[in-house]
N, C-alpha and C positions, 0 to 999 in steps of 0.2 A: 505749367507743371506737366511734366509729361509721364505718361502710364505704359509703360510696356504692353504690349498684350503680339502674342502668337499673330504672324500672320499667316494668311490660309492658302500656305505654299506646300512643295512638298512634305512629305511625313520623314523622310530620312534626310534631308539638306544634305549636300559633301561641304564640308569644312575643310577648306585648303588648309596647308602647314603653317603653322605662328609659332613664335618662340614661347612655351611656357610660361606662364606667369611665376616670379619667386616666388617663395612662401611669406616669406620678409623682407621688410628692407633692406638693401645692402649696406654693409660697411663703407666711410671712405675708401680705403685705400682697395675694396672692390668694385667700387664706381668708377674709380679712376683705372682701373684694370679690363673694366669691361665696356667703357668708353672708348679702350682703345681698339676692343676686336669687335663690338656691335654697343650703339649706344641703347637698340630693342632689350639688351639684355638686362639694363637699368629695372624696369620697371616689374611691378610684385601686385597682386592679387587687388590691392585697393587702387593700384593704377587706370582700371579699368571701368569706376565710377564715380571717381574724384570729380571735384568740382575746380578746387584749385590744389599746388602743390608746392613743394620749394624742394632744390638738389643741391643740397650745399657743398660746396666746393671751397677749398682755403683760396683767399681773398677778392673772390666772386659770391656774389648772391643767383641761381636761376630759381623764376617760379615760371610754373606750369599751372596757364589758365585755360582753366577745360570747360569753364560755363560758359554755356552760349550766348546771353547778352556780356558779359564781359569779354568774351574773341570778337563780337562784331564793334565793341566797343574801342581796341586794340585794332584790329583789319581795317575799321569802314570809319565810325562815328568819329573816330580823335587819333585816326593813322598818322598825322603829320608830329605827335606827340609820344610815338612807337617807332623813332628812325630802324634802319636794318642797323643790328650789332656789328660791333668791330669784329669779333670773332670769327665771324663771318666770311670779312671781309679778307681777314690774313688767311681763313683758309684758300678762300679763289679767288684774289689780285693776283697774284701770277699769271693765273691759264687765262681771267677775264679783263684784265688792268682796271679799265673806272668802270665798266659796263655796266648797262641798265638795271643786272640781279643784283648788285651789290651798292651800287652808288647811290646817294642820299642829295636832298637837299635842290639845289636849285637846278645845279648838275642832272640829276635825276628827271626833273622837271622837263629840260630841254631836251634832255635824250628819249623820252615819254613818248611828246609832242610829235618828234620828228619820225621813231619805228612804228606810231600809229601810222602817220602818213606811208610808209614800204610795207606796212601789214594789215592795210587797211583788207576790205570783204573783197571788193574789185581785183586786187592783187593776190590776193588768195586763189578767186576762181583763176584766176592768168594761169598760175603758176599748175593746175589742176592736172593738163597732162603730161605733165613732166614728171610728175607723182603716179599718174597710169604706164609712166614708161618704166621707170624702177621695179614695180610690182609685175610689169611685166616679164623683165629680165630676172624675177623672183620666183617666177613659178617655172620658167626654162631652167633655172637649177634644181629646181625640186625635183620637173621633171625628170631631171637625168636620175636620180638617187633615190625616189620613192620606191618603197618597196625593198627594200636590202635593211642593210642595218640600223638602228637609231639614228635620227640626225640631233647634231648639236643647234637648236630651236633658237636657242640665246645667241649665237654666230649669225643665223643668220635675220636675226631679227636687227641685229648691229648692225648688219650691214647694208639691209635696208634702209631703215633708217637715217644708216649714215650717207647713202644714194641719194635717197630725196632730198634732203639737206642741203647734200652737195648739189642737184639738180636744179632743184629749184632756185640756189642761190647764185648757181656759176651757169647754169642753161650747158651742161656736161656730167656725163657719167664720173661718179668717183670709180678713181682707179686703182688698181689692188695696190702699187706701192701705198698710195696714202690713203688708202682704207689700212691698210698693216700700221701704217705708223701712226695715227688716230687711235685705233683698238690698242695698240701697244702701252701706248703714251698716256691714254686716259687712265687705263688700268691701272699704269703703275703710280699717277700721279695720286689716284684716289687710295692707294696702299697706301703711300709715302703723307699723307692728310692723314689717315688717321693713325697710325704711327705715332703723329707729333698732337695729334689734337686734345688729348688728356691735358697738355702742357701749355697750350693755347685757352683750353680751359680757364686754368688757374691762375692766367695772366703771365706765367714763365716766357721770355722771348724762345722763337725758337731760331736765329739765324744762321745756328750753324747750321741747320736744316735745309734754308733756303735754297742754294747752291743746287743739293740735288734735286729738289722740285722740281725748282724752277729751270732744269734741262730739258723735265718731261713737258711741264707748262709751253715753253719755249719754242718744242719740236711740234707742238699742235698749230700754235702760232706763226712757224715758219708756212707750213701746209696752208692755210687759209691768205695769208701776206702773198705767199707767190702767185696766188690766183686771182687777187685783190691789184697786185701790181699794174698791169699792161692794162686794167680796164681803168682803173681810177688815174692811172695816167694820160690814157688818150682825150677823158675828160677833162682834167684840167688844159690840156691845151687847144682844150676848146669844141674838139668832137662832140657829136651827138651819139649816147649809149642807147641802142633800139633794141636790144635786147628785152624779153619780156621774161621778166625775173627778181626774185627780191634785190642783188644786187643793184638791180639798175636803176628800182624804187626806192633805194637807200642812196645811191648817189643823187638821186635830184632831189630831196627831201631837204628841205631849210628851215631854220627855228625863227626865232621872230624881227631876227635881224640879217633875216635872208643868209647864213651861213650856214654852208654846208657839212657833213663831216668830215674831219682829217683824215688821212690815212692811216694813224693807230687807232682811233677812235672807230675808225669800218673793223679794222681789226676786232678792238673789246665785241662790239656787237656784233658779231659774226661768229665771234668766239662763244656768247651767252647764248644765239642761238643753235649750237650746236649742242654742246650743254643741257639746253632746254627742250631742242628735238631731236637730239640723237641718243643720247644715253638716260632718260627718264622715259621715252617712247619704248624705246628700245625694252627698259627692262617690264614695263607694265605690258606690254604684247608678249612677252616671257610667260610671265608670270597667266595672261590669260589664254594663252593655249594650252597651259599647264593643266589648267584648270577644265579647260573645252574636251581634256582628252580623259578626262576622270567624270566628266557629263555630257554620256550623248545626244541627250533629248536637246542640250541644248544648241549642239553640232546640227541636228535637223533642223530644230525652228528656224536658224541660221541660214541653210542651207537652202531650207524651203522660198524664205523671203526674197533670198536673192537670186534664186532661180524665175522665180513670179517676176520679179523686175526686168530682167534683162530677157525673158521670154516677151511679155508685153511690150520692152521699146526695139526687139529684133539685133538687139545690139551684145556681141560678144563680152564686152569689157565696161562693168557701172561705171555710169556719166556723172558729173559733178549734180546734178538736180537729184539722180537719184541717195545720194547719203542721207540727206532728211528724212527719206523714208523708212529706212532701215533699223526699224525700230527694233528689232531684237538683240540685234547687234551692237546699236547703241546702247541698249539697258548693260547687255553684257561686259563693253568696258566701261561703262559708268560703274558695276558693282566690283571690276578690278580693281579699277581707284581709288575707291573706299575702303577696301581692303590692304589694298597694296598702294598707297598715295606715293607717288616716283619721290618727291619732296616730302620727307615727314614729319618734319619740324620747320616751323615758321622764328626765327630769333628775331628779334627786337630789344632795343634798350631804351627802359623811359629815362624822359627829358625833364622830370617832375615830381616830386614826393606824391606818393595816391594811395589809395587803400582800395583792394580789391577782397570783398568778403571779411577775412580774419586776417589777409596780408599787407602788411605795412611796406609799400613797395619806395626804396628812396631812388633818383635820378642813380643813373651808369647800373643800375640792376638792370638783370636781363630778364625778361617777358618772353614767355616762349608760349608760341600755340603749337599742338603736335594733332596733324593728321590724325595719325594715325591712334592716338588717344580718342579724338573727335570720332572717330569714325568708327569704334569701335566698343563706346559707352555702351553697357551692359542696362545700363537703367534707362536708356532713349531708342537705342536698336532694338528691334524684336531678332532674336537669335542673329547675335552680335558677330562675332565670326563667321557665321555658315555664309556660304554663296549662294546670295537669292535675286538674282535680276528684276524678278517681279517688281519687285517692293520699288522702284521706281515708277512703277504704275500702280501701285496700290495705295486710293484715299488717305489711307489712316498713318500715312506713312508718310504723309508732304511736307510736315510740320518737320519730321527731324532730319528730310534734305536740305529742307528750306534754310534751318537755325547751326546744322554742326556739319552739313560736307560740304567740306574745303580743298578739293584734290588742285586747286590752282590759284589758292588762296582768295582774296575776295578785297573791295573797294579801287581804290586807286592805284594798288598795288598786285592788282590780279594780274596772271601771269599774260603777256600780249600777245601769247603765243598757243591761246589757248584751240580758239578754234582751228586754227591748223592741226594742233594734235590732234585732236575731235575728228575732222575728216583722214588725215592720214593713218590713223587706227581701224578707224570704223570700214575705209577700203582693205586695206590688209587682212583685217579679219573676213570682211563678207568675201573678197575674192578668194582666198584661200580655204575657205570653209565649205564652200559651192564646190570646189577641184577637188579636196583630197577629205581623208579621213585621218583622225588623229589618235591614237592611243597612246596609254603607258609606257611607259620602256619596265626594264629591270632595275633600273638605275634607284641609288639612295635618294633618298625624298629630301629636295631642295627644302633649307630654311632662309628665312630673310634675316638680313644683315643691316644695321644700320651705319654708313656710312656720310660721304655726300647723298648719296642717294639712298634709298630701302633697294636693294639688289638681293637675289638669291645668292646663297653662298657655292654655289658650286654652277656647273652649267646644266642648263637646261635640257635635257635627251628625249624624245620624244619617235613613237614608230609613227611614221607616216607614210601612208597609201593612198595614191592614185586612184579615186572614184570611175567606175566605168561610163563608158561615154555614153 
């Protein structure tokens, strides 16, 4: 049972922007309207300490379980009894075909196996300065522009992001055409998703919709295939790949019948991690500089830590040993994610009649766990919205990391790509927060939008200045 109680953090919190809670529940034919421009806008005042929920939709059932032994029960204890939903799945088969975030079953299984082997701890640190070269080439653009007008923060958080990705994957800089046609293509393809998703909802096909998706799906697809081509080539005819890169730990990676992946099959999974580390990184490093530039004490603590660091190892640029230590930095995107979880909805469909609480749940119902519901209970958070990093270090507060945050889901199904995000944030943030200063802009105050992703609805503008040396 858990008791709220004030923690003994600041006296005024900043509360980033959240969509208002309804006064009441919506109508159908308002759920199904506001499904299609954010599905955040669903949810109404008792959303926010429910335990469980249902969103009825004509000829779907969704319930929303918000108790924390019934999501570890769903996630962890009886996950193989919660597959991922279809729904799901027709939204990202196109951009991901079987890949790991969507496929089920034994499939799943095998493809598991195999990206723990290319994303194993070993391959991570490999991959580390390929990640210090991006970040590099990140603050040579800042340099040029700090100091003049707002910069667009969301640009270039994209495009970092989408850099190490590409770095780490291909042991090459992404280059502006297909960084252009990635940002283009994703954006429009997560338009052209929610557009039709009200209708996916409901079970309605959408195929004549396909067509155009799947252009933009398609154009992602070609970008990652052409760079895939000449190396998964030279392999099969027998070369040895020395490159030190997830690439080349995904080509020699074998399941338990010593077979390796196809060539559309490097595709899907190159595709999920793009997906998974370019445009969920991307928007939650948005989203927390957003925030860094509305609280400067915590720009300093930031600042301070990583200055301490890289004066004690004499070293310009934080080393791979040092991220563990950077503990304010880590509190600070750990309480992004809870805030703003990149994925904010978990779907699932049971395989079983069950009863959850007061819910009579029968098989092909869908089970949804929502982040961002978890993360934002009124009755288990202590001031549930405001931005408090502490509360990561504070005692009284372990029980409800422990039982309801899920920013990368949780059991067998947690995301594999988690500590790579962990580190590639946690440098971003500390190297940039040591170099520059971050304010306001003029700009309208971003809200969050539930699409594929929780994304702000507009872009992110931010003044940034050049720190004296």
């Amino acid at each position: 049972m858990h008791r709220v109680q004030r923690l003994p953090m600041s006296d005024q919190p900043y509360i980033p922007p959240y969509p208002a809670p309804r006064a009441k529940r919506p109508s159908l034919v308002e759920r199904l309207l506001l499904l299609r421009r954010s599905w955040l806008s669903v949810f109404f005042g008792k959303s926010y300490t429910m335990k469980t929920g249902q969103i009825r939709l004509p000829n779907k059932r969704f319930f929303v379980i918000n108790q924390p032994d019934l999501v570890k029960r769903i996630l962890v204890d009886e996950a193989e009894k919660y597959p991922k939903n279809q729904v799901l799945y027709q939204m990202l088969t196109l951009l991901l075909g079987d890949g790991i975030f969507i496929s089920n079953g034994d499939t799943w299984r095998r493809q598991r196996k195999m990206m723990e082997q290319a994303l194993s701890v070993p391959h991570i640190k490999n991959v580390f300065p390929l990640m210090q070269e991006s970040v590099a080439d990140l603050m040579v653009r800042l340099d040029q522009m700090a100091g003049r007008k707002p910069l667009n923060i969301s640009e270039h958080m994209s495009h970092v992001t989408a850099d190490i990705i590409f770095r780490t994957i291909f042991s090459k800089p992404l280059s502006l055409a297909e960084s252009q046609i990635i940002f283009r293509e994703f954006a429009a393809y997560q338009r052209a998703i929610a557009r039709y998703s009200p209708l996916l909802f409901v079970g309605i096909p959408v195929g004549f919709a396909k067509i155009r998706i799947a252009k933009h799906a398609q154009a992602i697809r070609d970008v990652i295939a052409h760079n895939i081509r000449p190396r998964f080539a030279a392999v099969e005819q027998g070369q040895l790949d020395t490159h030190q890169d997830i690439l080349a730990s995904m080509l020699a990676a074998t399941d338990e019948q010593g077979q390796h992946f196809s060539f559309e099959e490097l595709i899907d999974q190159i595709a999920v991690l793009f997906l998974a580390g370019h445009e969920t990184s991307a928007t939650t490093l948005s989203w927390a500089f957003y925030i860094l530039a509305h609280c400067p004490h915590l720009q300093t603590a930031i600042s301070q830590e990583t200055e301490q660091l890289l004066s004690a190892s004499g070293q310009s640029m934080l080393g791979y040993s040092d991220i563990r230590k950077l503990k304010h930095t880590a509190d600070v995107f750990k309480e992004t994610l809870r805030l703003y979880p990149p994925v904010g909805g978990f779907m699932r469909e049971a395989t079983e009649a069950v009863c959850m609480r007061d819910k009579s749940i029968a098989p092909q119902d869908v089970v949804m766990v929502i982040p961002w519901l978890l993360h934002r209970r009124e009755d288990i958070w202590p001031d549930a919205h405001a931005f408090q990093p502490e509360r990561f270090r504070c005692p009284q507060h372990k029980e409800a990391i422990a039982q309801t945050y899920y920013p990368y889901s949780a059991g067998q199904r947690v995301c594999i790509g988690a500590a790579f995000a962990n580190q590639e944030a946690i440098l971003i943030l500390a190297s940039l927060v040591s170099r520059y200063q971050f304010l306001p802009s003029q700009d309208k105050t971003p809200q969050p939008i539930g699409h594929i992703t929780i994304k702000p609805d507009r872009h992110i503008r931010l003044r940034v200045q050049r720190k004296a040396v």
